[in-house]
Backbone bond lengths (Angstrom), bond angles and torsions (degrees), N, CA, C in turn:
res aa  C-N    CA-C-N  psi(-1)  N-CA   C-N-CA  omega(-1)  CA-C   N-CA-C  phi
1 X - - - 1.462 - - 1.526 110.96 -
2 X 1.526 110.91 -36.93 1.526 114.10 -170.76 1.726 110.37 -48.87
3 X 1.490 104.76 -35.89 1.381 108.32 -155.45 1.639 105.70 -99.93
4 X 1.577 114.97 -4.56 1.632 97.57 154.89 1.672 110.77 -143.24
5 X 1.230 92.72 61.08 1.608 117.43 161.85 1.572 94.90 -40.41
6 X 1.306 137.53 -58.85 1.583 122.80 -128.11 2.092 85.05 -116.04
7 X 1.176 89.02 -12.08 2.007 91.36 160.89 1.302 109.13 -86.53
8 X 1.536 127.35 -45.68 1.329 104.13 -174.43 1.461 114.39 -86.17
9 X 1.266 113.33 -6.97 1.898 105.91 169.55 1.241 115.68 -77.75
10 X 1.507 122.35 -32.27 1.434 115.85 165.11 1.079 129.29 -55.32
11 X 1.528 129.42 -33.75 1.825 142.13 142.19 0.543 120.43 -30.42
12 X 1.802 120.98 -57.98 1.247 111.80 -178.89 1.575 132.24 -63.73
13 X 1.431 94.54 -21.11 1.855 104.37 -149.11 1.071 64.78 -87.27
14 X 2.014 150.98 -86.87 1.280 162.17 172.41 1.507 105.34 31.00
15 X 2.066 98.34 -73.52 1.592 115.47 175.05 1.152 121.60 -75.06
16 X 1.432 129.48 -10.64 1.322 136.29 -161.13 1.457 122.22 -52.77
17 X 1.573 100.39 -45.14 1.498 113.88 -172.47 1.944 99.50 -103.09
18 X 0.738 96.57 25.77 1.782 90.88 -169.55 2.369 86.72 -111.84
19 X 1.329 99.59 -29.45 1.262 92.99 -173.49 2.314 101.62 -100.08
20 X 1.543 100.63 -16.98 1.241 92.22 168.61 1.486 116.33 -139.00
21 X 1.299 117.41 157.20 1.707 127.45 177.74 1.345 110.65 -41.30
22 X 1.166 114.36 162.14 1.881 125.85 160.83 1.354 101.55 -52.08
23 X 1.249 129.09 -77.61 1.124 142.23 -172.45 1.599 110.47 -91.35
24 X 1.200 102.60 108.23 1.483 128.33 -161.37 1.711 124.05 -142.57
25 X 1.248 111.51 111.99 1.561 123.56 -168.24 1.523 116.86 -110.62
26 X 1.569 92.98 107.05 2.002 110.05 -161.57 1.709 85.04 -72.20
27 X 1.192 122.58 -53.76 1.383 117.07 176.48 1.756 124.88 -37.48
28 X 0.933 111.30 -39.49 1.681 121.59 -164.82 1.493 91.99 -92.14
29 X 1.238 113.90 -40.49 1.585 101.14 179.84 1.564 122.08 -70.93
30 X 1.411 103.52 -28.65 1.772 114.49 175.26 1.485 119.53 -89.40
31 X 0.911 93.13 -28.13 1.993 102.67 146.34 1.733 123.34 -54.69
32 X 1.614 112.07 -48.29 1.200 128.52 -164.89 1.833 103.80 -60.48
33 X 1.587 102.99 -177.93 1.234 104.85 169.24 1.625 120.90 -121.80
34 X 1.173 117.58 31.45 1.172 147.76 140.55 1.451 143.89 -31.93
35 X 1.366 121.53 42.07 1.312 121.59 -139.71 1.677 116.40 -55.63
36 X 0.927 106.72 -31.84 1.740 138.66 -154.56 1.852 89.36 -79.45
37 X 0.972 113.86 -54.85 1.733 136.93 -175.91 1.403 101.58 -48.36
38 X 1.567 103.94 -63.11 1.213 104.68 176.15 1.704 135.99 -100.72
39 X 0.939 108.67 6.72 1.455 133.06 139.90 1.855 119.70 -45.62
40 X 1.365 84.13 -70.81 1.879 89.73 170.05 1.327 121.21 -81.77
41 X 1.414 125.64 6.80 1.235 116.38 163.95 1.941 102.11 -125.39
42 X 0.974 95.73 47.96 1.601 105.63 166.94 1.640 101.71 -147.93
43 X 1.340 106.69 -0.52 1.424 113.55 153.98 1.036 148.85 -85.34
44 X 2.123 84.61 -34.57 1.542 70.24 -167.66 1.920 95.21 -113.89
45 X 1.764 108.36 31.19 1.537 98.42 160.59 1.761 106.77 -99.53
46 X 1.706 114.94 -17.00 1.533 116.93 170.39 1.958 89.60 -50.41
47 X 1.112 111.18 -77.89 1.340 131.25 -175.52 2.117 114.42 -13.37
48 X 1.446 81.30 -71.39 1.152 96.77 171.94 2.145 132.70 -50.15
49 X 1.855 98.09 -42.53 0.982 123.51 170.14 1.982 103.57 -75.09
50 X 0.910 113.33 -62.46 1.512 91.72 161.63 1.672 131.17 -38.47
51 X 1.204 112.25 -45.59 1.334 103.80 173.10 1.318 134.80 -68.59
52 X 1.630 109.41 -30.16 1.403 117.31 151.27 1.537 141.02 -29.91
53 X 1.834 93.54 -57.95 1.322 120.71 169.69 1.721 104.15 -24.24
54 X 1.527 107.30 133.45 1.208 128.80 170.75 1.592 121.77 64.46
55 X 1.500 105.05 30.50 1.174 132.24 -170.09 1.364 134.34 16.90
56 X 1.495 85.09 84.53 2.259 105.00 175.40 1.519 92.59 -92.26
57 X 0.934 119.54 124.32 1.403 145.38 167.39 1.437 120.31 -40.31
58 X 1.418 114.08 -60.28 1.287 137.47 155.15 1.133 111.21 -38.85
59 X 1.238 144.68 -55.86 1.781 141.29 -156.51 1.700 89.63 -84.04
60 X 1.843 110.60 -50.69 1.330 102.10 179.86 1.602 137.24 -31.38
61 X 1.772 87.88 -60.00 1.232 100.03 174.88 1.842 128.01 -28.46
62 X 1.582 68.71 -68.27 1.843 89.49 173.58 1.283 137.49 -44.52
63 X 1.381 93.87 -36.47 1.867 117.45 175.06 1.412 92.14 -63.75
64 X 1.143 129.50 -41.07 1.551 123.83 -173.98 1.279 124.20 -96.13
65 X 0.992 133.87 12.04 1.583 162.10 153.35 1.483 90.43 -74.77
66 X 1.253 113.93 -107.57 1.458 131.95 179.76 1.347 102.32 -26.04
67 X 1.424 121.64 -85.83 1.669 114.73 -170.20 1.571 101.10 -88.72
68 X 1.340 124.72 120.11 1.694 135.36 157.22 1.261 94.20 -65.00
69 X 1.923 101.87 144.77 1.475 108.26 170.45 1.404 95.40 -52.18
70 X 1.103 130.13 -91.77 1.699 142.29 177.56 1.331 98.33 8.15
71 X 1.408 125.79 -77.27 1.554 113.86 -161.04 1.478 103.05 -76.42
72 X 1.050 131.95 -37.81 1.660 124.13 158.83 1.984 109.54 -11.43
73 X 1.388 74.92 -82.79 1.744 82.92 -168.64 1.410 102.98 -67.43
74 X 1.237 127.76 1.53 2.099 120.52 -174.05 1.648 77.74 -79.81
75 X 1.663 105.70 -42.16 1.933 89.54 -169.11 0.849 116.90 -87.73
76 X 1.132 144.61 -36.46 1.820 137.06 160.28 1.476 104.09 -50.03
77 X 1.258 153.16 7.24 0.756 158.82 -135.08 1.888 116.55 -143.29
78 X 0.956 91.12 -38.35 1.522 127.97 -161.62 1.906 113.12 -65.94
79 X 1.371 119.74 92.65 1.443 88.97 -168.56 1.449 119.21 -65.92
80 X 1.189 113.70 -33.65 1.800 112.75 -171.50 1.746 122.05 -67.31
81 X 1.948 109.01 2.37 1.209 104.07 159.57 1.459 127.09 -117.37
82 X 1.268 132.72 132.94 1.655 159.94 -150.57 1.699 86.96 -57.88
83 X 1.166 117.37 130.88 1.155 151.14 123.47 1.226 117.23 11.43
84 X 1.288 113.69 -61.87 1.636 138.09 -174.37 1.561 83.26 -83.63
85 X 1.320 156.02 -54.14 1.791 133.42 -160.95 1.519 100.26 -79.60
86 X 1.547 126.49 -21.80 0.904 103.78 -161.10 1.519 110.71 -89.32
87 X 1.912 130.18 -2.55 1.080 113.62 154.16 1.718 144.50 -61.79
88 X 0.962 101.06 -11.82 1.714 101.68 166.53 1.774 112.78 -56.59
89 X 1.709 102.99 -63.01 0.988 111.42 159.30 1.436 133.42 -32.37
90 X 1.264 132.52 -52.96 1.313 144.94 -173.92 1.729 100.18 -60.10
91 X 1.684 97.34 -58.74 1.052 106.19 178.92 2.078 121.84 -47.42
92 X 1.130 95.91 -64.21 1.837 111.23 172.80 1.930 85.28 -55.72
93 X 1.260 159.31 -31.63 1.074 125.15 175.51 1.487 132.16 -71.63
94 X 1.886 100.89 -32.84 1.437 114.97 169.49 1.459 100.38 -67.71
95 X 1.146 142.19 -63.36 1.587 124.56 -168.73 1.385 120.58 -77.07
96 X 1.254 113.79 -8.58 1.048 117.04 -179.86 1.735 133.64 -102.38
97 X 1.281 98.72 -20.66 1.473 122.51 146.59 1.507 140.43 -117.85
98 X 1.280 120.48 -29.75 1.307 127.70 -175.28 1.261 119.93 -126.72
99 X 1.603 125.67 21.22 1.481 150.33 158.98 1.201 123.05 -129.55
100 X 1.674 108.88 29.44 1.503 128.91 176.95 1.242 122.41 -102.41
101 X 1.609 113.53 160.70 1.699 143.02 -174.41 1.419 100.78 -79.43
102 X 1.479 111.58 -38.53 1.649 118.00 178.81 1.660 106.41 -72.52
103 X 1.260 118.87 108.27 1.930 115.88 148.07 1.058 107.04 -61.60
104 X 1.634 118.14 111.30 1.279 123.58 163.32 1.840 117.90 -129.87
C-alpha cells in the first residue's frame, strides 16, 4: 500500500461519489442502522487515513475534501456514535490534518 498511496486515493476519490450523493452525511449514516453503510464508510476514511500516512500531499488533500475539519470533530464529537467508529476518524484526522506536508 505504502508505495501507491497517491494511486489508490485517486480510485477512491474517482469512485467516491458514484457510490455516494453530493450532499452526503457521514454522521446520519453512523448513527443509522445500516450496517453495510457504515461498514464502508468506516472504511473507506481508515482507507483514506492510511493513505495520508507519512505525508503525500495528494491523499491529504482529499481527506479534506471528503472529510471537513468541522464534520471530523461533529463525529468524534457525537454522543450517539460508539467509540469503536469513531477511531478511523480520529485516525483520518491525525494524518490528515495534523501529520501533514501541507502548513495549514
Amino acid at each position: 500500500l505504502k508505495n501507491h498511496q497517491e494511486f489508490i486515493t485517486s480510485l477512491l476519490v474517482k469512485h467516491f461519489h458514484h457510490h455516494y450523493e453530493e450532499k452526503w452525511d457521514p454522521e446520519e449514516i453512523l448513527i443509522g442502522k445500516n450496517k453495510i453503510k457504515i461498514e464502508k464508510m468506516l472504511n473507506i476514511a481508515y482507507l483514506l487515513a492510511v493513505c495520508a500516512e507519512g505525508e503525500h500531499k495528494y491523499a491529504e488533500d482529499e481527506c479534506r475534501h471528503i472529510f471537513p475539519f468541522q464534520k471530523l470533530v461533529s463525529i468524534i464529537a457525537h454522543p450517539d456514535i460508539p467509540i469503536k467508529q469513531k477511531m478511523p476518524f480520529l485516525f483520518l484526522l491525525k494524518e490528515g490534518y495534523l501529520n501533514t506536508k501541507t502548513k495549514s
